[in-house]
C-alpha positions, 0 to 999 in steps of 0.5 A: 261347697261350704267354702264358697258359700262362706266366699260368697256371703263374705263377698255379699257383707263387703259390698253391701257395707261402704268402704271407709274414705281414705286420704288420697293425693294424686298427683303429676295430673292433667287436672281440671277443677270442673268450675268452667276453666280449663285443664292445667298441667302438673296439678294436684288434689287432695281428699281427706275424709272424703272431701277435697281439700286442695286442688291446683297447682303447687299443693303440697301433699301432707305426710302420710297421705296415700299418693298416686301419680297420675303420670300426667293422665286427665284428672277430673270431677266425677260426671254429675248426670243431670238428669236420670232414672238410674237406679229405678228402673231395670226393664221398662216394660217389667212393671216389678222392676219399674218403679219410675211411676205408679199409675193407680196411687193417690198420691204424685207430688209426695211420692219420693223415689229413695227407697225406690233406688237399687244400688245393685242396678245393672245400669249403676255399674256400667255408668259408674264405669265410664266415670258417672260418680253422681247422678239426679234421679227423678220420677216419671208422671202419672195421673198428675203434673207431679211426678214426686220428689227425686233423689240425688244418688252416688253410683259407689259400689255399696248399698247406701245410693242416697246422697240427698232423698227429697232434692227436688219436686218434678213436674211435667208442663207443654204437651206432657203437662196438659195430658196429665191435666186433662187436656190442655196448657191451661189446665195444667197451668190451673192445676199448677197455680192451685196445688201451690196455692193450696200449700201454702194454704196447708202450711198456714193451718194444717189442721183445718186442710180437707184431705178427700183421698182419691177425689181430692185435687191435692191429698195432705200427703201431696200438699204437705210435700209441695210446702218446700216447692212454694216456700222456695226451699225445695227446687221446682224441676219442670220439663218444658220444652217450648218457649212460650211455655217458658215464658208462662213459668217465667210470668208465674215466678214473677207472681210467687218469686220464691220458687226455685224454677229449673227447666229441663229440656228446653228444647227452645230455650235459646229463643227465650234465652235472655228472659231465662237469664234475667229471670235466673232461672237454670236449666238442665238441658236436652244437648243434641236435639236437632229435629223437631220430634214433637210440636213444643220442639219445632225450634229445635237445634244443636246451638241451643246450649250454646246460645243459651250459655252466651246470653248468660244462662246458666245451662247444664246437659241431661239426658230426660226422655233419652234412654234416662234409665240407663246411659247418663253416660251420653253426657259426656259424649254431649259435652265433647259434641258441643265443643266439635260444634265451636268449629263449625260455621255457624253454630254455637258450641261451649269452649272445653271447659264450659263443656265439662262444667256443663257435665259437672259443677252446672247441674249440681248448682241448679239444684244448689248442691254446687257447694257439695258436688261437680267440681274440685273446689275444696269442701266438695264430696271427694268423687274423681276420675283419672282418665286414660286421654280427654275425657270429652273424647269418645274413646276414653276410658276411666283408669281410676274412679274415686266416690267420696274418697273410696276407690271403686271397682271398675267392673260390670257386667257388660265388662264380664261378659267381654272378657268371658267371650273375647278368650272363651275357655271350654270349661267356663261357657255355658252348657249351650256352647259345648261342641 
């Protein structure tokens, strides 16, 4: 009993340190460098110190550098989920393992989810699985159109989650938003144009910003955070879902042109598609919606992306509002979704190596992370996937992921508990089988 006690701490300290970056090439790949073009054959890429240093065709491997051959499997970035709750959320409806958002704090905006992140999350290992090596995570609303800072995470099987804590500000605008105000798009607009107001205010003269605790419209915590947001170093994410709120957002950005806007959603963006791109304003949307689920999404359709993408938005896929806490992994069922659509008449999809870069390099450089992140360019965080086939293509699997450089496992507990039940063993069921 000692010895596995002794077994399961050991166990214990190794997962919870992270591994070391190793130097690693693989080669003889199928690669696909993830910026927008497609796969090539006889490819090569190479990480040391767990950043990319080389990918493409003719790299040579330098000497002593572990290699593998890939055998001509798909080799490709890590899936960059756009938009998640991984990490913060294990049962919805268990308010002690739900830190998505806190309804009776005085503070939105200043909310920041890193601490909130748990590596140990079961979602975390069933994404990490199927090839998600990165993943936005943001906080819900509560009580305000803010929601808080989000956080980037990497889905490694260690306990240091947090790539980038305090990434970006969430808000809520359209339905969501005007609930939270109070009742209306133009309360939510006032809200929003005052709390950035009042920011700049508070970063002008702290001393002098009147901080009145639970009766205040913006608490200094909260204003102090929304400082990045109206300075423009701090992305501004806003779920909007409805064209003419777009354009309202698009009119505020022509006021305050240092804010970093990115919509999520974006349900209608296609009808506003030219005044998102001139206004060059990213978007990280919803892939698939085709009905009108609520009242802001009446323009709803599968060709979204792709109009967007054709009249020059830069455009990405997550998942908001779609089962976020746990299946980032649906991006790539999105992406091969919007390639099937090319075929048909009518409709607009994304040719394949827009359709990856869509779940990849696109939502990194939304937040303006794409000189770290989503592709295979070199300088980017070493975060690659072998595949077993096209990775777009819904029976694929991950054979080898690699997060900064470091193997990882690909085991889980959906994984464990197939094995457990495909050769049951009298011996390892549960009392409750016993016969």
């Amino acid at each position: 009993m000692r010895n596995l006690l002794i077994s399961a701490a050991a166990a214990a300290i190794a997962l919870a340190a992270p591994a070391a970056a190793q130097d690693v090439a693989i080669v003889n790949a199928k690669l696909v460098i993830g910026d927008g073009s497609g796969p090539v054959e006889g490819g090569t890429v190479v990480i040391r110190n767990g950043r990319v240093t080389a990918a493409g065709t003719g790299v040579s491997v330098p000497a002593g550098v572990r290699t593998i051959d890939a055998g001509g499997k798909w080799v490709s970035p890590g899936i960059f989920a756009g938009f998640t709750r991984l990490g913060i959320v294990e049962v919805d409806a268990v308010e002690g393992t739900n830190d998505s958002s806190a309804r009776n704090s005085p503070f939105n905006a200043a909310i920041d989810v890193a601490p909130a992140v748990n590596p140990r999350s079961s979602p975390i290992a069933i994404n990490r699985t199927d090839g998600v090596t990165r993943a936005v995570v943001a906080p819900e609303t509560a009580g305000s159109i803010f929601a808080g800072q989000g956080a980037i995470i990497d889905l490694g099987a260690d306990m240091d989650a947090v790539s980038k804590a305090q990434a970006f500000q969430f808000m809520e605008y359209g339905e969501a938003g005007a609930g939270a105000a109070g009742g209306s798009r133009p309360a939510a607009y006032a809200m929003l144009r005052n709390a950035l107001f009042e920011a700049r205010e508070y970063a002008r003269n702290p001393g002098r910003f009147l901080d009145r605790g639970k009766e205040a419209m913006l608490t200094r915590l909260d204003a102090a955070a929304l400082v990045p947001v109206a300075e423009g170093r701090m992305p501004l994410l806003v779920h909007v879902e409805r064209a003419s709120d777009m354009l309202v957002l698009l009119k505020l950005k022509r006021e305050m042109p240092s804010l970093k806007l990115v919509f999520v959603g974006a349900t209608e963006g296609w009808t506003v598609a030219k005044q998102i791109a001139d206004a060059g304003v990213p978007v990280i949307a919803t892939a698939l919606n085709d009905l009108p689920g609520t009242f802001e999404q009446l323009a709803a359709t599968q060709s979204n992306i792709g109009r967007m993408k054709a009249a020059g938005v830069d455009v990405g896929v997550g998942t908001i509002n779609q089962d976020d806490a746990r299946q980032a992994r649906w991006a790539r069922q999105y992406a091969g979704n919007l390639v099937a659509l090319t075929r048909v008449p009518g409709a607009s999809g994304l040719d394949w190596g827009a359709a990856f870069a869509a779940i990849s390099s696109k939502p990194a450089e939304a937040l303006g992370l794409g000189g770290d992140y989503g592709s295979l360019r070199p300088g980017r965080h070493g975060d690659v996937v072998i595949w077993d086939g096209d990775p777009l293509e819904l029976a694929t699997a991950p054979v080898t992921v690699l997060i900064d450089g470091v193997e990882q496992p690909l085991e889980n507990r959906q994984t464990r508990l197939r094995q457990r039940y495909l050769d049951p063993k009298e011996d390892g069921l549960p009392k409750a089988y016993e016969r």
